[in-house]
Structures are given as structure tokens and as C-alpha cells.
N, C-alpha and C positions, 0 to 999 in steps of 0.2 A: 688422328681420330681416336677417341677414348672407347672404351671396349663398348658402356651402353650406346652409344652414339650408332658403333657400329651394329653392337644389336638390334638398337630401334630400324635401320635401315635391312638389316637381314628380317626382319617381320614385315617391312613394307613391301619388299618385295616379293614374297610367300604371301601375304594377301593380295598382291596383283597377280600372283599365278594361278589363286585359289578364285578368285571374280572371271579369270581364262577359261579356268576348269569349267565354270558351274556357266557361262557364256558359249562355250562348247557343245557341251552337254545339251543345251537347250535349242541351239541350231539345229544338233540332230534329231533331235527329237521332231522339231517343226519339217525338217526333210521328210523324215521317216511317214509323217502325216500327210504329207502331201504327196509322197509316190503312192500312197494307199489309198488317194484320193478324200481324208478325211478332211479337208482342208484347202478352199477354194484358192484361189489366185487372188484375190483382190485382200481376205482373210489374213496368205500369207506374207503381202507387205505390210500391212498393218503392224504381225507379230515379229517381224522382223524389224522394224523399227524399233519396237519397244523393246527388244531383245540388246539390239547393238546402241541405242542410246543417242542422247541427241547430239554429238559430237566424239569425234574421234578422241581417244587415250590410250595413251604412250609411257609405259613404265621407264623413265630414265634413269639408269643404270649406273650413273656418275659416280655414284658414291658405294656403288657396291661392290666394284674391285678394290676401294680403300679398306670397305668394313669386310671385306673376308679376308685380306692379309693382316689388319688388325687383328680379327679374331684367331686366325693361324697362329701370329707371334705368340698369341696366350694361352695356346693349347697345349 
């Protein structure tokens, strides 16, 4: 693996932990609403849906123990 190779895969995966983050974030948010009652039962599958998307995603990893031993050797 070449060093950008490796880097373009060290950003792909720092923007799937940062889409985790801000996917997190938002969960809680919709909890915290709904223990406080600001926010019905029926409201919160709605927003839950559109929170978690219309299908499952899985950051695959494959190539990320190549590009951080890549980028190790070069450091």
C-alpha cells in the first residue's frame, strides 16, 4: 500500500467514526426527549428511522491495518 492510499483509507475511516459520532449524538438527544415526554411514541419511530437510515452500514476495516502499518513504516 502507498502512503496516500493509506492515507485516503485513514480519512475514510475518521469520517465513519465522525457520521457514529453525530449518529449518537442524535439518539441521545431523541431519548433524552422522550423520557421528558417531549416526544410521542409514534413521533419517536419516525425519528428514529430517519436517524439510523434506510439500511444497515458497516465500516470495513480491511484495509486499515495495512494503512496504519504503512503509515508507521514512514513515520
Amino acid at each position: 500500500m502507498k502512503i496516500e492510499e493509506a492515507k485516503a483509507e485513514c480519512e475514510r475511516w475518521l469520517a465513519h467514526c465522525d457520521r457514529q459520532r453525530k449518529k449518537s449524538i442524535a439518539l441521545q438527544k431523541l431519548a433524552t426527549e422522550r423520557r421528558a415526554g417531549a416526544v410521542a411514541d409514534k413521533d419517536v419511530q419516525t425519528r428514529l428511522a430517519a436517524i439510523e437510515g434506510a439500511g444497515v452500514r458497516v465500516y470495513d476495516g480491511a484495509n486499515l491495518e495495512q494503512a496504519v502499518k504503512t503509515l508507521l513504516k514512514h513515520i
